[in-house]
N, C-alpha and C positions, 0 to 999 in steps of 0.2 A: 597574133593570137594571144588572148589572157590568158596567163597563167591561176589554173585550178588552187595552188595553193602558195602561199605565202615565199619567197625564194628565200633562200642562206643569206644573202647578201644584206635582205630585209631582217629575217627571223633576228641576225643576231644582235640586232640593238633594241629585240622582245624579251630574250629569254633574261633569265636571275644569273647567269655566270658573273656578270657582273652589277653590284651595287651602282647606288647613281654618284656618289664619291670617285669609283673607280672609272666610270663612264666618264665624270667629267675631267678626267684628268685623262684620259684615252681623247677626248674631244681635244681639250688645251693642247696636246703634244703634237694631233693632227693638224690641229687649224697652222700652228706654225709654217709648214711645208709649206701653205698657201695663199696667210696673208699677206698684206702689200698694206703700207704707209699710201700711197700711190695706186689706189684699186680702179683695174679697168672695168670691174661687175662688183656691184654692192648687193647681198641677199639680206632682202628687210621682212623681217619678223614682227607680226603686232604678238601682244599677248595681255589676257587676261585674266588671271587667278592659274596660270597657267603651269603650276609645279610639278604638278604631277607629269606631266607629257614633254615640256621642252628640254631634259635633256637627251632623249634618245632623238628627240628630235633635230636638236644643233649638234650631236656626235655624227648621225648620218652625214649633215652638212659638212661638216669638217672634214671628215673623212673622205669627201669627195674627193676623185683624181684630174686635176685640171692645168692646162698649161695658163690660166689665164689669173692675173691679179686680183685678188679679193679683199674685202670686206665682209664683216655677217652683221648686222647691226639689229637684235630688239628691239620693241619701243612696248615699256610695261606703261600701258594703258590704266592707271588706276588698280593694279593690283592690290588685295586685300592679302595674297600670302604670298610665302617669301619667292617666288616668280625668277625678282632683280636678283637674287644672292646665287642662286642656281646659275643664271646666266653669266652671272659674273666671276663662276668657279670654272664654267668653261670657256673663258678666255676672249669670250666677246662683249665686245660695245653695246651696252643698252643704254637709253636715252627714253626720258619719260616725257608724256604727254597726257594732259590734264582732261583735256576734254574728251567726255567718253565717245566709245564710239568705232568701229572698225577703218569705218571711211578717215576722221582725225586719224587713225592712230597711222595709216598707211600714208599719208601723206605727211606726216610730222619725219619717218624714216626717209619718204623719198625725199622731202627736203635735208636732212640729217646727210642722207649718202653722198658718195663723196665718186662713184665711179660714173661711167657715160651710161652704162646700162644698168638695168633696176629687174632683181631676180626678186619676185612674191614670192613667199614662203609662209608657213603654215605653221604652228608650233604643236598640233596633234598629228601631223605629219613625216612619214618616211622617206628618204633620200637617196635612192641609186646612187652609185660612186662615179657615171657619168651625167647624171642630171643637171650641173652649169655646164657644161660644155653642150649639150645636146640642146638643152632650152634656148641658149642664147644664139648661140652660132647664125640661124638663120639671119637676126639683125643686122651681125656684124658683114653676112657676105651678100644680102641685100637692101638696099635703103629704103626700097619700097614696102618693107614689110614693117607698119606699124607698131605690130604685138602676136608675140607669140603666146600656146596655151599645148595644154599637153595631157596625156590621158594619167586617170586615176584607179584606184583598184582600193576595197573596202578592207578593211583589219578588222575580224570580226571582235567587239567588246561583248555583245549584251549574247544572247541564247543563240541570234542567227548564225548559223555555219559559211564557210567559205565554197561548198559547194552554190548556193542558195545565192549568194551575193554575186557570184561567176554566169549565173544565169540572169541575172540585176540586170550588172553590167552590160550585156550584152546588147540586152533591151534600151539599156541607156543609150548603148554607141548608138541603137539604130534613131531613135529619138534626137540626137543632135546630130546626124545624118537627114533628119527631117526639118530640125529647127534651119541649116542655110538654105532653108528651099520656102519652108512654111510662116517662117516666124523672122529669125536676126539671129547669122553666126555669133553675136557679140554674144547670148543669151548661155553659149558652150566654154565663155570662158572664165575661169577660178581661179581666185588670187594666190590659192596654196603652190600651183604651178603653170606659172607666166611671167614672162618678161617684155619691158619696154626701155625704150627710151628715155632717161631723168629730163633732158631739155625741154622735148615733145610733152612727156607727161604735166610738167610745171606750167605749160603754154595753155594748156586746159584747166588750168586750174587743179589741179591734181585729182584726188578721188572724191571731190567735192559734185556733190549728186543730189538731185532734185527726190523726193520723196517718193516713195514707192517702186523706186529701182535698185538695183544690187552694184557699190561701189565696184567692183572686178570688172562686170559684166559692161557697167556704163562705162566705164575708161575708157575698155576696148570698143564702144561705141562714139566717145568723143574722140580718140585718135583718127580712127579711121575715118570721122567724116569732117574734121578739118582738115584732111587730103594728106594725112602722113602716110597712110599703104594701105592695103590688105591688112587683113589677120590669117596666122600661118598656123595651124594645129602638125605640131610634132605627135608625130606618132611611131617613133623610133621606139621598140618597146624595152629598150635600156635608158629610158628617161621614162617611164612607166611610176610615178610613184603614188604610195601606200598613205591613205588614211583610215584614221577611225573609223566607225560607224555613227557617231554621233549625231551626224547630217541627216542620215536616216531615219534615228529615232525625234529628230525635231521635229521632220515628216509623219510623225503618227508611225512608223513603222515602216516594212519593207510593203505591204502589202498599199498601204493609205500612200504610203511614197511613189509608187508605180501609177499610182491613178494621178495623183498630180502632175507626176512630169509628162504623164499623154496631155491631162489640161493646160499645161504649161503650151504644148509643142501649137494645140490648135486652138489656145483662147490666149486674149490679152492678158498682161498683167506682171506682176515681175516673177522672179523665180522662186 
């Protein structure tokens, strides 16, 4: 079941208690607990002009509670504002890459990472304090399982309320409840929360993608059909995480968004 509104756990790397000075040093002191020289999960972040959003966004990460070895690695994708300095206030590896582009930037990190497994992360994105452990796990306790992907919940920015987006959602799950039957599971899964493979993923070529498809979605298309597994949707809803609405308004709104994703579920074409 989704939750109607925002949880404590999310809210508070929303609210003003704290400045993003003090965030990022609540980030820095957390990442410690968990990094690793030696990381057996690397979480790679693209980002683009991305200041305003990544540090609540790498504080959730950090924050995470995990028994597993980590890494967090950026990659400022041509950034115009200061993106790298925020990143690099809270205590993580960024690494830049020239060529624009979401696909370049996620593939220059998974080449960059240094762990076996490769957690996508989001930089307008929120993080449950189990979300590595719960996204990755499946990989690690079967080999058949190609790529994992996991559910999302909206943050309202612009007028829409969190009631409104809880009724979205709902509609969404049923739509990619349609899309492995109608269309291609590959089509349900999102870079901001998924993990794979670094070996597997390099053996494809990374997120390098033919025109008119959605790097995240095609991965999880090329792994699986060079017979690395299935794709596994966690839906543990303590791996549940929060984004913006922003995705929404590139859709014309919630209203013009809802009509797409039915065209999506029953016509060709990418997402």
């Amino acid at each position: 079941m989704r939750p109607v509104n925002i949880p404590a756990d999310i809210s508070r790397f929303l609210n003003n208690d704290l400045d993003r000075d003090e965030m990022c040093l609540l980030a820095y002191e957390s990442y410690q607990r968990i990094k690793s020289d030696d990381p057996e999960i690397s979480i790679v972040m693209p980002a683009y002009n991305e200041a305003e959003n990544i540090v609540p966004a790498l504080t959730s990460l950090c924050c995470n509670i995990t028994d597993k070895r980590v890494e967090i690695i950026v990659v400022n994708n041509n950034s115009k504002d200061d993106t790298e300095e925020w990143v690099r206030k809270c205590g993580v590896t960024c690494v830049f890459e020239g060529e624009q582009g979401i696909a370049h930037a996620r593939t220059a990190g998974l080449r960059a990472a240094r762990g076996k497994y490769i957690l996508n992360a989001d930089a307008d994105t929120l993080y449950p304090k189990d979300w590595m452990n719960l996204i990755v796990q499946p990989l690690i306790d079967n080999d058949r399982i190609a790529m994992t992907y996991g559910k999302f919940s909206f943050i309202p920015v612009g007028s829409t309320g969190r009631v409104t987006y809880f009724i979205y959602e709902h509609l969404a799950d049923f739509t990619r409840w349609l899309n492995k039957y109608v269309k291609d599971e590959a089509v349900n899964v999102y870079g901001f929360t998924s993990a794979l493979r670094k070996a597997q993923a390099l053996e494809v070529n990374g997120f390098e993608q033919p025109p008119g498809t959605v790097e995240d979605g095609y991965m999880a298309f090329k792994l699986r059909n060079k017979g690395y597994g299935k794709l596994h949707n966690v839906t543990n809803s303590k791996a549940l995480v929060w984004t913006t609405d922003r995705r929404i308004q590139l859709d014309g709104g919630i209203v013009k968004g809802s009509w797409r994703r039915i065209k999506r579920v029953f016509f060709k074409g990418s997402r």
